[in-house]
C-alpha positions as CSV (number, residue, x, y, z in Angstrom):
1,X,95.3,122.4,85.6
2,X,93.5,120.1,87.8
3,X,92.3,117.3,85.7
4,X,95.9,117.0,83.8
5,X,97.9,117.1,87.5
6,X,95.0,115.4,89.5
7,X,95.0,112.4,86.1
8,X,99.0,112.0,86.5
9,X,99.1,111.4,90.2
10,X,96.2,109.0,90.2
11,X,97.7,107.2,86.9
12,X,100.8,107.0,89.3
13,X,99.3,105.4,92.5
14,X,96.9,103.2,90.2
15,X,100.2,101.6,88.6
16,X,101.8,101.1,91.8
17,X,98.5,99.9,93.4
18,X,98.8,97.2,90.7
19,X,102.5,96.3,90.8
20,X,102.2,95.2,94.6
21,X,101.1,91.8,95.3
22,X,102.7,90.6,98.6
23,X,99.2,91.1,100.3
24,X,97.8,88.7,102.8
25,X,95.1,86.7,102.1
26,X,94.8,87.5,98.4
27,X,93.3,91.3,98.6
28,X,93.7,93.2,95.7
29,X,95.9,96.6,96.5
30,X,93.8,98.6,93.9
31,X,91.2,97.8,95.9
32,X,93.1,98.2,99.4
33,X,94.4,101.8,98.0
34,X,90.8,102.7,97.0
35,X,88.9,102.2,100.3
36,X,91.9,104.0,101.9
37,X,91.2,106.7,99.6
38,X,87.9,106.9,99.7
39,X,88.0,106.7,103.9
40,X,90.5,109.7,104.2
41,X,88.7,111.8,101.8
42,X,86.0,111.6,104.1
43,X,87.9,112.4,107.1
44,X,89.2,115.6,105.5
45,X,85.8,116.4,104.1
46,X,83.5,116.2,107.4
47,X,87.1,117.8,109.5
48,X,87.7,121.4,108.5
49,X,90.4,122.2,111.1
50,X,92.2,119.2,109.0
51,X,91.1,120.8,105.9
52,X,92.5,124.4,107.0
53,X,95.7,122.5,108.2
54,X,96.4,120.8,104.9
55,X,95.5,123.3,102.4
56,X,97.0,126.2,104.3
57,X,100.0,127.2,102.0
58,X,102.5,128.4,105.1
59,X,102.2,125.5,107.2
60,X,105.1,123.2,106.3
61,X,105.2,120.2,104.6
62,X,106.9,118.4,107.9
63,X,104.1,119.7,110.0
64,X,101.5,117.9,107.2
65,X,103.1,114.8,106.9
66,X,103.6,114.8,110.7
67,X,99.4,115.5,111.1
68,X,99.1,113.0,108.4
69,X,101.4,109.9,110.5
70,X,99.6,110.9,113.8
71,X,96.3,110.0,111.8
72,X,96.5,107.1,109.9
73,X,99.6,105.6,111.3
74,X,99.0,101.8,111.2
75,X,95.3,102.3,109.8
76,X,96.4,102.5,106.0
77,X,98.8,100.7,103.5
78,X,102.8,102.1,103.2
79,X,102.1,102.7,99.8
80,X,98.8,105.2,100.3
81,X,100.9,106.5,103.5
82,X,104.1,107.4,101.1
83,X,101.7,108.7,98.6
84,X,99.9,111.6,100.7
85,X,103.8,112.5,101.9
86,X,104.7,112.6,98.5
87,X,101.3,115.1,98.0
88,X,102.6,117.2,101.0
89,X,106.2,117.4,99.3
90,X,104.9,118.6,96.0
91,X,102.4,120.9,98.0
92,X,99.7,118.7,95.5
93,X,96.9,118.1,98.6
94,X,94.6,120.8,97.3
95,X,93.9,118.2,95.0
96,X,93.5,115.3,96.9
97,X,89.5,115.0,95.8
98,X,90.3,115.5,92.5
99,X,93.0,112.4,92.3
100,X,90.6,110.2,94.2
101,X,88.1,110.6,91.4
102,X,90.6,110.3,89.2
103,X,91.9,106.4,91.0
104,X,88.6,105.7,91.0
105,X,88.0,105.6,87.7
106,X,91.0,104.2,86.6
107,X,90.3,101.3,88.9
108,X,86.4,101.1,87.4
109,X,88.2,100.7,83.9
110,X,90.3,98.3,85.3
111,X,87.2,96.3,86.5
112,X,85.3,96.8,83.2
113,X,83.1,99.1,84.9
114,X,82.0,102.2,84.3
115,X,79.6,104.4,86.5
116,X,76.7,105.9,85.3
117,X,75.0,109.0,87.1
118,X,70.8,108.6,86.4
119,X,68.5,111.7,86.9
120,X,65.1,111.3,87.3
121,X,62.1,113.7,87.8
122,X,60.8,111.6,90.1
123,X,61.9,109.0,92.4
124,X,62.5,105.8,90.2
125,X,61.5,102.4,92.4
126,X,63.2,99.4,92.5
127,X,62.5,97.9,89.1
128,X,62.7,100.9,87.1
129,X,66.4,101.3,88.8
130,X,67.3,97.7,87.9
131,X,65.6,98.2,84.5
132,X,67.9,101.1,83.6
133,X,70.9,99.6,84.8
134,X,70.9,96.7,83.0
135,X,69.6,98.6,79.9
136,X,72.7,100.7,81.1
137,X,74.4,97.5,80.8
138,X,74.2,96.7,77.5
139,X,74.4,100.0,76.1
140,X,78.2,100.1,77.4
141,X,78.8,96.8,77.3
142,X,80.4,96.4,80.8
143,X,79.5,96.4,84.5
144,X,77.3,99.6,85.5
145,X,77.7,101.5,89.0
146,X,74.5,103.6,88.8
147,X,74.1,106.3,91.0
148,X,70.4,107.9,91.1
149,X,69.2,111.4,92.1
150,X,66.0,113.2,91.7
151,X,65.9,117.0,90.0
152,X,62.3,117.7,89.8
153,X,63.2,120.6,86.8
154,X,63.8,118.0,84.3
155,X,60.1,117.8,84.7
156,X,60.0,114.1,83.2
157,X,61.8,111.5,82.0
158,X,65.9,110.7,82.7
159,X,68.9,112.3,82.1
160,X,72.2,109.6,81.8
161,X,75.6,110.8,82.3
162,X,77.9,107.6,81.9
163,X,81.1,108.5,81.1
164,X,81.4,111.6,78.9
165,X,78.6,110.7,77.4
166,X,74.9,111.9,78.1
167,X,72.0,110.7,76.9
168,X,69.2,113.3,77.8
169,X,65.9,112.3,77.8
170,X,64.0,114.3,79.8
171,X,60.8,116.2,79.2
172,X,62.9,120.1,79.6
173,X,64.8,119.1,76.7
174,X,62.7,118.1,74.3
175,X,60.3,121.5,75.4
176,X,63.4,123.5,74.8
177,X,64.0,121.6,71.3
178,X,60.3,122.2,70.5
179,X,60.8,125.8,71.1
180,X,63.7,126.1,69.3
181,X,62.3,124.2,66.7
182,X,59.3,126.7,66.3
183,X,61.1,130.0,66.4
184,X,63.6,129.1,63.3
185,X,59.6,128.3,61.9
186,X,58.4,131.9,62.3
């Protein structure tokens, strides 16, 4: 149930986000929304009285939304403000990570770009990065957010997860293949 209620609230915001237009100096509220988003997220994640605050399921809603005003009052947008109350009200914060992931990417589509997540047995240097993210590039045919990591198990080579699609083309595959391969042999 997550992705389906997490999807409808972000699709929500994401719309609003991109009706408004009455902000100063020609900032894009998609882009306001987001780096609210992204900046509470945080707070709840490295807070964990916060966390058990807003996720308990007896604490009110009025004692939420009242945490909620005490914290960001004047620091974030009416529109991302009204959206956590309406959260709280629909007892929907548990899936507060869930819908920022899901704005997120609905504002990357937005933006023609899509974000790519690069594993590497090793870690890649500067030009390989640049290499695979403009090979990235053309491959989707829009802007590329690469995010790299190193996992030392896939023994060689990269693994690409850019969208729902994954290209794997790393060394444990193509052993597993291999012995695949040779036991439907024998």
């Amino acid at each position: 149930m997550r992705g389906p209620v997490a999807g409808r609230y972000a699709a929500a915001l994401y719309e609003i986000a991109l009706e408004k237009k009455d902000l100063p100096e020609q900032k894009n509220m998609v882009d306001v929304v987001e780096g609210e988003l992204k900046a509470i997220e945080k707070i709840i994640e490295e807070n964990s009285g916060l966390q058990r605050l807003l996720y308990h399921p007896q604490i009110t809603p009025a004692a939420k939304k009242e945490t909620l005003v005490k914290l960001f009052e004047g620091k974030i947008t009416e529109v991302t403000g009204n959206f956590l109350a309406l959260l709280v009200d629909r007892r929907r914060e548990t899936y507060f990570a869930d819908i920022v992931a899901e704005y997120i990417a609905l504002a990357n589509a937005g933006r023609n770009i899509v974000a790519a997540q690069i594993t590497s047995a090793v870690e890649l240097n500067d030009k390989e990065k640049a290499d695979l993210n403009r090979i990235m590039g053309k491959l989707a045919g829009k802007k590329v957010q690469t995010s790299f990591t190193v996992d030392p198990s896939i023994i060689g080579g990269v693994v690409v997860r850019m969208g729902d699609k994954i290209i794997d083309g790393s060394v444990k595959t193509r052993l597993a293949s291999m012995r695949e391969s040779l036991k439907a042999i024998s």
